[in-house]
TORKOL-4160 file (C-alpha; in steps of 0.2 Angstrom, whole numbers, padded with zeros to 4 digits, m for minus):
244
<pt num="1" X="1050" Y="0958" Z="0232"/>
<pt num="2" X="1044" Y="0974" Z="0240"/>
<pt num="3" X="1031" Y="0974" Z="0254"/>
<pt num="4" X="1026" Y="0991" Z="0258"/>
<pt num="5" X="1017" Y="0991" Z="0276"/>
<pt num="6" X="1006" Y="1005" Z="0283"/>
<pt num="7" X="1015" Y="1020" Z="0274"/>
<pt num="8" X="1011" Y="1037" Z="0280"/>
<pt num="9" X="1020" Y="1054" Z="0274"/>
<pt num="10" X="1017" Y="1071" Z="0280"/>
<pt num="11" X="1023" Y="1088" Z="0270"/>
<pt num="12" X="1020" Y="1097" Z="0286"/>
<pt num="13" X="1003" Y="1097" Z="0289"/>
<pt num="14" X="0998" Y="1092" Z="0277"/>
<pt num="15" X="0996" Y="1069" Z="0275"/>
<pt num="16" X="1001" Y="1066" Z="0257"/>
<pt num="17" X="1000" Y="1048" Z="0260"/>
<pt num="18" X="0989" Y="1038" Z="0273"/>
<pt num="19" X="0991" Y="1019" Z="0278"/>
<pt num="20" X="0996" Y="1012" Z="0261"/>
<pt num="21" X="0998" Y="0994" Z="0260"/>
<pt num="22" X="1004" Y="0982" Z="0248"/>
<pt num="23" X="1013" Y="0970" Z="0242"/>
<pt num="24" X="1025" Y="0964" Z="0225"/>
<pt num="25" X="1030" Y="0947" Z="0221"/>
<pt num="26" X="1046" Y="0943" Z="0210"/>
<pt num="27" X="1043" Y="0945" Z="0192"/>
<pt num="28" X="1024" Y="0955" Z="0195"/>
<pt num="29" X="1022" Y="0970" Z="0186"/>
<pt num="30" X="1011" Y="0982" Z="0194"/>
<pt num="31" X="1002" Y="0999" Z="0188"/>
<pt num="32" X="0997" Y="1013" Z="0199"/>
<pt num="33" X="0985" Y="1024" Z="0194"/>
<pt num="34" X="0973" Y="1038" Z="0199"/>
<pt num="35" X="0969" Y="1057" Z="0198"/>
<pt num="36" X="0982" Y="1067" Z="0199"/>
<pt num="37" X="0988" Y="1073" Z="0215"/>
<pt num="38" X="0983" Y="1057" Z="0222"/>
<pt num="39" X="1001" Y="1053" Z="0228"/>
<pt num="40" X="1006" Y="1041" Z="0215"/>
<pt num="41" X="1021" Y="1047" Z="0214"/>
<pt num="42" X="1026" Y="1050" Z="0232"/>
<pt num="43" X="1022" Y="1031" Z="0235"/>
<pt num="44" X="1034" Y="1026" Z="0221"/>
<pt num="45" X="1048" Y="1037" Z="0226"/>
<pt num="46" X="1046" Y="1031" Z="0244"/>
<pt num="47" X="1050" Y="1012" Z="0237"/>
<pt num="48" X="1068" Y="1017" Z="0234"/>
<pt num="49" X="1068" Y="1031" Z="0248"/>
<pt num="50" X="1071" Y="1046" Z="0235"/>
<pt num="51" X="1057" Y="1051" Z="0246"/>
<pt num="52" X="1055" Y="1050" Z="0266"/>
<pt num="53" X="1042" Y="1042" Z="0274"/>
<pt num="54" X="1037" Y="1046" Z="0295"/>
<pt num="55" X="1027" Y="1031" Z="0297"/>
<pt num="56" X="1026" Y="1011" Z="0293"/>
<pt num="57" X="1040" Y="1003" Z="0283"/>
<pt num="58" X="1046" Y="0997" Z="0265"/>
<pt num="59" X="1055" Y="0981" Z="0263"/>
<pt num="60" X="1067" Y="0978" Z="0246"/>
<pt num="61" X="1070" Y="0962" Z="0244"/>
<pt num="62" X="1072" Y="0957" Z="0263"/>
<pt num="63" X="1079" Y="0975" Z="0265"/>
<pt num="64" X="1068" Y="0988" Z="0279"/>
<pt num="65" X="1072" Y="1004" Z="0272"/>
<pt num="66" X="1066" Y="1013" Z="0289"/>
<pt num="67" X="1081" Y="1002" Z="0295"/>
<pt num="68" X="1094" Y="1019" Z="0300"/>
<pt num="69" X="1107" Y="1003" Z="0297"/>
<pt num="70" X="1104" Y="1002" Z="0279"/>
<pt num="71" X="1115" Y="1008" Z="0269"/>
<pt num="72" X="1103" Y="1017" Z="0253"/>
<pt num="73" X="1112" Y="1020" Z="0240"/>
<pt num="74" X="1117" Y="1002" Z="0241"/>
<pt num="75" X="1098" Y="1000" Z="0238"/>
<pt num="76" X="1095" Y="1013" Z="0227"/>
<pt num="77" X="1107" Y="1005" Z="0216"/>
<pt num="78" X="1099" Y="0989" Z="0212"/>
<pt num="79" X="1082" Y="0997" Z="0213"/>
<pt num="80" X="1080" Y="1005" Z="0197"/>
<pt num="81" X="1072" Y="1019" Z="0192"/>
<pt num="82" X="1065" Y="1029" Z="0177"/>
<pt num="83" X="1057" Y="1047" Z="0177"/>
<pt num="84" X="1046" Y="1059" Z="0169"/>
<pt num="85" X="1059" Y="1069" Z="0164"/>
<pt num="86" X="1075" Y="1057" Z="0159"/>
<pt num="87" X="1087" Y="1064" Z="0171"/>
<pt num="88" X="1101" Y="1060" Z="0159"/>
<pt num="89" X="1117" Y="1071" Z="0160"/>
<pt num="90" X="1115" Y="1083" Z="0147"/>
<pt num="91" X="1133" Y="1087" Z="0146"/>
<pt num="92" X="1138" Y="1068" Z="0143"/>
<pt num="93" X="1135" Y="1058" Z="0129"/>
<pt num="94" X="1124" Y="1043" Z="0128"/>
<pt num="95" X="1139" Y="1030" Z="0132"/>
<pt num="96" X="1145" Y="1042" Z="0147"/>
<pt num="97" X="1129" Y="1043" Z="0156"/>
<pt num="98" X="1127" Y="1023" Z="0152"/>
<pt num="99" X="1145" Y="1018" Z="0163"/>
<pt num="100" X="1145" Y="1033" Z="0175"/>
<pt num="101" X="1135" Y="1025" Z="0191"/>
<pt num="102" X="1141" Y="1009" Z="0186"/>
<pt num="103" X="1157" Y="1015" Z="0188"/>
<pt num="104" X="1154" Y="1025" Z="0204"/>
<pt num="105" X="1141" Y="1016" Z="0216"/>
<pt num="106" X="1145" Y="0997" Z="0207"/>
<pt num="107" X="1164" Y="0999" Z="0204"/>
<pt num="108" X="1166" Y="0992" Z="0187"/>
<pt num="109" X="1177" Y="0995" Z="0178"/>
<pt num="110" X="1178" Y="1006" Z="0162"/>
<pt num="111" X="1178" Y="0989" Z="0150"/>
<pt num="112" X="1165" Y="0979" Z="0161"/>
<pt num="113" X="1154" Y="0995" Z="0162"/>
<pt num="114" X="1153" Y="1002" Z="0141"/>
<pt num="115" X="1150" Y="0981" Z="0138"/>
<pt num="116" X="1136" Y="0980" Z="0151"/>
<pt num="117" X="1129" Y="0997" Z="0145"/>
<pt num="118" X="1129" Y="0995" Z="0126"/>
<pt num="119" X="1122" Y="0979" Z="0128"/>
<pt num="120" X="1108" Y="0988" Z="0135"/>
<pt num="121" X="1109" Y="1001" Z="0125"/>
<pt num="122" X="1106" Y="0987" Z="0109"/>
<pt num="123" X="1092" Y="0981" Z="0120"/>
<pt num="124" X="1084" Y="0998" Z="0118"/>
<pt num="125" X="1086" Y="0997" Z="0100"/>
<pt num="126" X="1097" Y="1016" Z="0101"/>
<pt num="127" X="1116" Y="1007" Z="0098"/>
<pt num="128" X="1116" Y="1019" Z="0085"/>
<pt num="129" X="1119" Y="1035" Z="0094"/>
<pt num="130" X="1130" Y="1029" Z="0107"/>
<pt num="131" X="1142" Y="1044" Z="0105"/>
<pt num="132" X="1126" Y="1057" Z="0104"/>
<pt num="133" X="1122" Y="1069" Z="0119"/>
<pt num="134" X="1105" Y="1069" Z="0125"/>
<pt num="135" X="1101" Y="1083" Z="0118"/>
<pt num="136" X="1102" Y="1076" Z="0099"/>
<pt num="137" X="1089" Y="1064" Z="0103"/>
<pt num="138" X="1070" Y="1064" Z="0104"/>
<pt num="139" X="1061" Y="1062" Z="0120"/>
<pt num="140" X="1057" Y="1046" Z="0114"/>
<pt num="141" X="1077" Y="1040" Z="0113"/>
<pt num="142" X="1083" Y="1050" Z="0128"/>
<pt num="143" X="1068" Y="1039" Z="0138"/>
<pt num="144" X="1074" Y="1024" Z="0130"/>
<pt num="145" X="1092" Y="1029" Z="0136"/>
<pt num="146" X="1085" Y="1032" Z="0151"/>
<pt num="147" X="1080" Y="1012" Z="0154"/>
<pt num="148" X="1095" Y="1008" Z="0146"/>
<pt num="149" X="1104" Y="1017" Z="0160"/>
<pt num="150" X="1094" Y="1011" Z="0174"/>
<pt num="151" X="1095" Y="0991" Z="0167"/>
<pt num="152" X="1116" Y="0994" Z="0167"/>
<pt num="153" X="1116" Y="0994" Z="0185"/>
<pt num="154" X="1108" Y="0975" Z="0184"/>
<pt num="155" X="1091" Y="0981" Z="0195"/>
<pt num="156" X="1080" Y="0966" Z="0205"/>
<pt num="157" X="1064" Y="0979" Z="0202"/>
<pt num="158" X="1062" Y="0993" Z="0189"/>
<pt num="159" X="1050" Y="1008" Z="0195"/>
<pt num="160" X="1044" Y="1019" Z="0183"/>
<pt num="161" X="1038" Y="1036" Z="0187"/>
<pt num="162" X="1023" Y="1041" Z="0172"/>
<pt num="163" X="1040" Y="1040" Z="0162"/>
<pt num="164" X="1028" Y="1043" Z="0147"/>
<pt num="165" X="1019" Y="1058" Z="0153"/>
<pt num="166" X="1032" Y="1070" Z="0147"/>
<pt num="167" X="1033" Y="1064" Z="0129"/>
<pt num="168" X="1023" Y="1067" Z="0111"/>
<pt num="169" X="1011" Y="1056" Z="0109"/>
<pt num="170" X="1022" Y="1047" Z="0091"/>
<pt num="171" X="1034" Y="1043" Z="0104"/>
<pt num="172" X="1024" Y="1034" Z="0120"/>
<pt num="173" X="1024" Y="1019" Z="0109"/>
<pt num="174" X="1045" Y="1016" Z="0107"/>
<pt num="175" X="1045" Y="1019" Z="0125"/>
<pt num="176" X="1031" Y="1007" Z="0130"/>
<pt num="177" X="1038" Y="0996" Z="0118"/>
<pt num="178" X="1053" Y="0991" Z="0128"/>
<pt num="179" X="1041" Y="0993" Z="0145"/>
<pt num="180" X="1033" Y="0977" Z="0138"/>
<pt num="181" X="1047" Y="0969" Z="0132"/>
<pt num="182" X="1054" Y="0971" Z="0149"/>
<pt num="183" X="1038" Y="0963" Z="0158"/>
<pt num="184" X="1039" Y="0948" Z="0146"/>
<pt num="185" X="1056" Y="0945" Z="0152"/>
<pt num="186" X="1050" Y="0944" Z="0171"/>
<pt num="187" X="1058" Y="0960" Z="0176"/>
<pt num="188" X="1047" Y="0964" Z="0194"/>
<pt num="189" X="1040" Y="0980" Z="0189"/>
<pt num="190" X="1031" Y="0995" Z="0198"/>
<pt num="191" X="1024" Y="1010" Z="0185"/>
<pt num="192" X="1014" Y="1026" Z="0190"/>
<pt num="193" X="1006" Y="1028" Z="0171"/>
<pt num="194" X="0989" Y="1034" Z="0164"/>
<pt num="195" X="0994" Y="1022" Z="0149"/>
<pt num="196" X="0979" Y="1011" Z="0154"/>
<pt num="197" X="0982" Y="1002" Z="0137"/>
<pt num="198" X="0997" Y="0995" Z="0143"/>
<pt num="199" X="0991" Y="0992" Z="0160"/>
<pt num="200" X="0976" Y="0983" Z="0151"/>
<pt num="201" X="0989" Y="0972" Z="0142"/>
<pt num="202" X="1005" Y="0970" Z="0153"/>
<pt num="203" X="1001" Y="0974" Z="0172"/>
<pt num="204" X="0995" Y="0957" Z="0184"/>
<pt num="205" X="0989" Y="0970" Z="0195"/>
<pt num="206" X="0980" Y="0989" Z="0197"/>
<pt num="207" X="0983" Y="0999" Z="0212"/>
<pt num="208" X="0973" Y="1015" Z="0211"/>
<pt num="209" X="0975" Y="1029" Z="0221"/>
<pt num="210" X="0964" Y="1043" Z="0227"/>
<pt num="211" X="0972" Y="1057" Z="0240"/>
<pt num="212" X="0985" Y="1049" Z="0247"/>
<pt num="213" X="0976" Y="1033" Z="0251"/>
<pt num="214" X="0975" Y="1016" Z="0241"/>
<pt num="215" X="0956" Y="1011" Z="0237"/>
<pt num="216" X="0959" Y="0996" Z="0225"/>
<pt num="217" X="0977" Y="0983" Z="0224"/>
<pt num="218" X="0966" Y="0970" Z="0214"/>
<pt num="219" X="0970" Y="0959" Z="0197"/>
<pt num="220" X="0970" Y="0969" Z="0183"/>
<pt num="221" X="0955" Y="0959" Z="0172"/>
<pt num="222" X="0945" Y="0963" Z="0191"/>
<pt num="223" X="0949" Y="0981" Z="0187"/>
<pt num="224" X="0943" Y="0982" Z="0173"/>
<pt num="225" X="0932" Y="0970" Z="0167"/>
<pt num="226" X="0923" Y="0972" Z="0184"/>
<pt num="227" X="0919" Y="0990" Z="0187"/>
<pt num="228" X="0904" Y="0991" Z="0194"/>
<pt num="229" X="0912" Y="0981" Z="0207"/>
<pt num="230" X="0924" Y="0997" Z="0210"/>
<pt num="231" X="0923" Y="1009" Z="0222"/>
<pt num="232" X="0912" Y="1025" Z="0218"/>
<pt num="233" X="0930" Y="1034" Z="0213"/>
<pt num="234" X="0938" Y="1020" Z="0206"/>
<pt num="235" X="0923" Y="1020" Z="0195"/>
<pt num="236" X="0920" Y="1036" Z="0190"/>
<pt num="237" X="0939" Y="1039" Z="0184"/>
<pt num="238" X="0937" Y="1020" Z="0174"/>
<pt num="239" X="0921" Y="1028" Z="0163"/>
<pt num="240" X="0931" Y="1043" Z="0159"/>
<pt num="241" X="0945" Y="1035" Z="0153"/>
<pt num="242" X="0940" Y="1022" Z="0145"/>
<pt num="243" X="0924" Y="1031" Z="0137"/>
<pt num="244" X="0937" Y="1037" Z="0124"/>
C-alpha cells in the first residue's frame, strides 16, 4: 500500500531525513516512534506529500509521488490524514467541516456528503453535536471530529500525526478508542505516537526513528519483547519508557 524507497530531505543544510526505507501492506497498522526531533513527522507528511522530499520515492497505492504527472491532491484526498492539532475550521460547525472537501476535491453532493459524514460522525460516537462548532468541544471530540472528517473522504490508508500529543490526558483514551476500532476493522494505518500502549496492543509493526534515519522497521512483540536485541538507542529509549 505505501512503499517508501530511499527517502532523503534536506532543510537547507541541514538532512532531516536520510535513506529511509520501508514498506506498508494493505490492512498493516504501523507506529513510529522515537525521540523527538527524530523526523517522525517529516517521514509521515512526506507519505501524502504535505512535505517535499529531494531524494528516493513514495508509492501510494501504485501511485510515485516523485512522479511531476501525478496529480496530489487526487492523492491527498484518498490518503487521510489526522494532526496534532485538529485542523478543524473553527468558523464551521461539526457537519460543515464534515461535507466541505467532500464536496470540493470529491464532488459530492450536499445529500451524499452530510449522509457519508454523519455516518462517520456516529462512528465517532459525537452524532450529538453535529450542529456544534469546534470550539464547543473538548480536544477529545474535536479529535474525534477530526477522524470523522478524514474517514468521509473514504481513505485507502489513515496517517496519524501524534494526534494524541496535544490532548489532556482524560481524553487520549476516547481518541484511541476509535484509533483501535479502526485497526480492527483493517484500515491500513501509519501513526507517529509515543502511546506505546496502543502500539503494544494494536500496531503489527514498530518503526523507530533516531535523527532522521530508521534504526528498527521490525514486528512489534520483537520490539518489545526483544530489547536487548535493539540497537544501543532503540534500547535506551524502551527502558525509559516502559520503566514507568
Amino acid at each position: 500500500m505505501i512503499d517508501i524507497k530511499n527517502i532523503s530531505k534536506w532543510y537547507g543544510s541541514f538532512q532531516v531525513l536520510t535513506d529511509c526505507t520501508t514498506t506498508i501492506k494493505k490492512g498493516e497498522v504501523v507506529v513510529v516512534c522515537g525521540p523527538s526531533g527524530s523526523g517522525k513527522s517529516t517521514l509521515i507528511k512526506t507519505v501524502n506529500a504535505l512535505e517535499p522530499f529531494q531524494k528516493g520515492d513514495i508509492v501510494v497505492d501504485g501511485i510515485s509521488i516523485a512522479d511531476p504527472k501525478t496529480d496530489l491532491p487526487k492523492l491527498r484526498s484518498r490518503v487521510g490524514m489526522v494532526f496534532q492539532h485538529f485542523e478543524l475550521f473553527p468558523h464551521l460547525s461539526v457537519t460543515e467541516n464534515l461535507t466541505l472537501a467532500q464536496i470540493k476535491v470529491l464532488g459530492r453532493s450536499q445529500d451524499e456528503a452530510l449522509k457519508r459524514g454523519l455516518k462517520m460522525l456516529e462512528r465517532v460516537g459525537l452524532i450529538a453535536h453535529k450542529d456544534k462548532f469546534p470550539g464547543q468541544l473538548s480536544g477529545g471530540q474535536q479529535q474525534r471530529v477530526a477522524i470523522a472528517r478524514a474517514l468521509s473522504m473514504d481513505p485507502i490508508v489513515m496517517l496519524f500525526d501524534e494526534p494524541t500529543s496535544a490532548l489532556d490526558p482524560e481524553m487520549v483514551g476516547e481518541v484511541l478508542d476509535v484509533m483501535v476500532q479502526l485497526a480492527n476493522e483493517g484500515m491500513t494505518m501509519m501513526c507517529v505516537t509515543h502511546e506505546m500502549g496502543f502500539a503494544k496492543k494494536v500496531s503489527h509493526r514498530v518503526i523507530f526513528m533516531d535523527q532522521g534515519r530508521i534504526i528498527e522497521d521490525c514486528r512489534k512483540d520483537e520490539f518489545f519483547g526483544n530489547p536487548d536485541a535493539r540497537s544501543p538507542r532503540a534500547k535506551e529509549f524502551l527502558s525509559k519508557i516502559l520503566g514507568h
